[in-house]
C-alpha positions in Angstrom: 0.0 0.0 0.0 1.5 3.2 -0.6 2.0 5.5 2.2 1.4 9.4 1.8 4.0 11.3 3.2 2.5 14.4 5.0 3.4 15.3 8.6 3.2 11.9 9.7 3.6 8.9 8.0 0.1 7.0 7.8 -0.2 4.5 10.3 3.6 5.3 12.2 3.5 7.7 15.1 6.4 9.5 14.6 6.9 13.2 13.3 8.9 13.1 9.9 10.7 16.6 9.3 11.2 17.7 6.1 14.4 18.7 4.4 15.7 22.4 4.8 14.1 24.6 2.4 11.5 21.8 1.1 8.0 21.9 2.4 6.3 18.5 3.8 2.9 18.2 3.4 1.5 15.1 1.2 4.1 15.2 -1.2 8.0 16.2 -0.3 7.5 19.4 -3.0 9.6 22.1 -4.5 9.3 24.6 -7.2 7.1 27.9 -7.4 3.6 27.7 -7.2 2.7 29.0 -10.6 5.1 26.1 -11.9 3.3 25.5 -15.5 4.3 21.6 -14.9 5.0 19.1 -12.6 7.2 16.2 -11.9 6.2 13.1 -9.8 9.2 11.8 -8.8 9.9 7.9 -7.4 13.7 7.5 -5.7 16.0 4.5 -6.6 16.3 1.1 -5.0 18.7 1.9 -2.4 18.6 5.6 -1.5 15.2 8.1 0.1 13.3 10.8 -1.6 15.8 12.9 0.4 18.9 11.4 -1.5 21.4 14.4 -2.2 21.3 13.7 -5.6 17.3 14.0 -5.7 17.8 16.8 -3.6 20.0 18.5 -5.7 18.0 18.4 -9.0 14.6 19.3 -7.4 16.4 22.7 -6.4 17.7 22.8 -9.9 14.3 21.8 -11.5 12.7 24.6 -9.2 14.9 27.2 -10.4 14.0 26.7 -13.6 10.2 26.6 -13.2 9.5 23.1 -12.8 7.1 21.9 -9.5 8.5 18.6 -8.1 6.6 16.1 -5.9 8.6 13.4 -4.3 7.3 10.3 -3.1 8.7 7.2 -1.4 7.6 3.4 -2.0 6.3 1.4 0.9 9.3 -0.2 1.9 11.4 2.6 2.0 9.5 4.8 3.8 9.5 1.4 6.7 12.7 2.2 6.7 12.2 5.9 8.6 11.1 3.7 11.4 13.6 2.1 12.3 13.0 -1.4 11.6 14.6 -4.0 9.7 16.1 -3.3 6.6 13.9 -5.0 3.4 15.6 -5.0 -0.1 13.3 -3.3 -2.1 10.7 -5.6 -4.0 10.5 -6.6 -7.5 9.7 -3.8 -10.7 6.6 -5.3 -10.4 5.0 -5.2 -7.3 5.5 -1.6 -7.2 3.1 -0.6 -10.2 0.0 -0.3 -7.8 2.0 1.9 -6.0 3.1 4.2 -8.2 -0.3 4.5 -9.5 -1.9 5.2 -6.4 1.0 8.0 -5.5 -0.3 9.8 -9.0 -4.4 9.5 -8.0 -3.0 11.4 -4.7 -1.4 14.3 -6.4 -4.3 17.3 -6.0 -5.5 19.2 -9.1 -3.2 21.3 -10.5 -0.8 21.8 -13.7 0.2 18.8 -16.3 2.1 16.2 -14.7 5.1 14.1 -15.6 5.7 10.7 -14.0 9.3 9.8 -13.1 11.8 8.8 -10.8 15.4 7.6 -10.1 17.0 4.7 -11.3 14.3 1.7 -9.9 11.7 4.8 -9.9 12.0 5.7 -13.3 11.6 2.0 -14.3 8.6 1.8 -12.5 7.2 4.6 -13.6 8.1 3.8 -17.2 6.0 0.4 -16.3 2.8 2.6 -15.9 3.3 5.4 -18.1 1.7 4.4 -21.1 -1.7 3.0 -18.9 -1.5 6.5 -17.4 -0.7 8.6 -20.6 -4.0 6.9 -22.1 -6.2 7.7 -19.6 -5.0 11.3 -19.7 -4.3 11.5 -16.1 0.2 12.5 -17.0 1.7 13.5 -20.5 4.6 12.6 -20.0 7.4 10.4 -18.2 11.5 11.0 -17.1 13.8 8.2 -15.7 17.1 9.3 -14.8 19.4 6.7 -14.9 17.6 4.2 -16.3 18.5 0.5 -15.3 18.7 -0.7 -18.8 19.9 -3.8 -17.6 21.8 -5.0 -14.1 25.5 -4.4 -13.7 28.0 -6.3 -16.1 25.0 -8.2 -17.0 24.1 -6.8 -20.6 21.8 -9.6 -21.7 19.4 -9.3 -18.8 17.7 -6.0 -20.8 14.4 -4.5 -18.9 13.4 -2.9 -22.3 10.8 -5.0 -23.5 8.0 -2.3 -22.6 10.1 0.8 -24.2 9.9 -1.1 -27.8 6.3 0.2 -28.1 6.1 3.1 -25.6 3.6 5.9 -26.8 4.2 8.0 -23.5 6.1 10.9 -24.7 9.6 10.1 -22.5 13.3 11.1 -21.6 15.7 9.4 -20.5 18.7 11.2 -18.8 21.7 9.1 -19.0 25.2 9.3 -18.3 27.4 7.9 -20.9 28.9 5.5 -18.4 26.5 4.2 -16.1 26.9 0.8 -15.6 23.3 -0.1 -16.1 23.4 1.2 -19.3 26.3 2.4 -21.4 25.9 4.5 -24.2 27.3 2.6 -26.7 24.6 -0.1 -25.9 21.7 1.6 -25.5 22.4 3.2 -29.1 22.3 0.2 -30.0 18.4 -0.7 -28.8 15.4 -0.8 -31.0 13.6 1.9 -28.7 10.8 3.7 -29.5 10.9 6.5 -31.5 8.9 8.5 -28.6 11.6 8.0 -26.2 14.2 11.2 -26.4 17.6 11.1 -24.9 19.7 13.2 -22.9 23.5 11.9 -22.1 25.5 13.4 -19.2 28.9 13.8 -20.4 31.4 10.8 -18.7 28.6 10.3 -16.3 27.8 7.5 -14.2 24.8 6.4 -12.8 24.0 9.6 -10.4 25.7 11.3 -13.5 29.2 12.3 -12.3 32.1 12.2 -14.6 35.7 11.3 -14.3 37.6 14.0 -12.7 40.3 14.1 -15.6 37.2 13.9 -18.1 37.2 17.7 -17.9 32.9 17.9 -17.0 31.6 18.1 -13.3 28.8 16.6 -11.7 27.5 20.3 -11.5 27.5 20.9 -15.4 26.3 17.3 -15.5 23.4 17.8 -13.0 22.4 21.8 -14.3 22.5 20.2 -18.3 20.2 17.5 -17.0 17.3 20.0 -15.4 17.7 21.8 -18.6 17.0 18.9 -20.4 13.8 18.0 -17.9 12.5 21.6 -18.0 12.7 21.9 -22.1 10.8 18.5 -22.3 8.4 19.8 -20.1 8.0 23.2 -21.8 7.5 20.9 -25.0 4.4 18.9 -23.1 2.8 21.7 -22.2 3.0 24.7 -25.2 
């Protein structure tokens, strides 16, 4: 079941405090209020909503005009309690939840479903379902787990053959989940668009000798977000 995040997590007892400068309430949100879209945004397997890289580019997204909503999954947001540590579960099993985060976000401007690594593939898992029933128009995975590390045959594509969704995927050239020499390769579909972070990795940092910064890396990528967006919307 998905758990709304607001001043308390449903069913826990315990106050959660938001991160400096971000405003709690049923969503972990950024961005100005007139924000002409919005992002739904789904954290990776391993790290919160309140990752410093998800942290980072809702600030950067914000600046540039973009509202961000931040959610967690079930078993992540467990974690905040205290209690045992669960890996997170299968692709799968997350779908319900991810649809139920988007029937919670209020009224408001056009929305684009997303998230972080596991996030993004989840989201990608819904989009189309979502996209039809006009409810998002749009989707963006950054870092995309193409396929698990050094395990190139084991693709999670299948469903981007024959996505209609309008997407982006923000890349680094890198990232071990997903080169870019091998998702060139891919028979994707043609309404996926793609945005490579110079000698990225999979948060999108480069080499330090590669002469790019996860700064430039991180302020290309909201560019690329907020453009997309623009384009949904005009």
């Amino acid at each position: 079941m998905y758990a709304r995040l607001s001043p308390r997590w449903a069913g826990d007892s315990f106050p959660v405090q938001a991160p400096k400068g971000l405003e709690m309430t049923e969503f972990l949100r950024s961005g100005p209020a007139d924000a002409t879209v919005r992002l739904l945004c789904a954290h990776g397997a391993g790290a919160a909503m309140d990752s410093p890289f998800l942290n980072t580019l809702a600030t950067l997204l914000a600046e540039r005009g973009v509202g961000v909503l931040r959610f967690e999954f079930a078993y992540m947001a467990a974690r905040r309690t205290g209690g045992r540590r669960k890996p997170p579960p299968k692709a799968e099993r997350l779908m319900d939840e991810y649809r139920a985060a988007v029937a919670a976000v209020p009224p408001g401007p056009p929305l684009i479903i997303g998230g972080k690594s596991m996030g993004g593939r989840v989201a990608s898992m819904v989009a189309d379902e979502l996209h039809a029933q006009g409810r998002i128009s749009g989707l963006v995975c950054l870092g995309y787990p193409f396929h698990p590390p050094k395990k190139p045959e084991q693709l999670r594509t299948q469903h981007l053959v024959e996505l209609v969704c309008p997407a982006l995927i923000v890349q680094g050239e890198r990232d071990p989940f997903g080169r870019r020499g091998e998702v060139e390769a891919l028979s994707l579909s043609p309404a996926i668009g793609l945005h490579w972070a110079h000698d990225g990795d999979h948060d999108l940092g480069p080499r330090g000798a590669s002469g790019f910064t996860r700064k430039g890396n991180l302020a290309a990528a909201a560019d690329a977000i907020a453009a997309f967006g623009a384009g949904l919307v005009r």
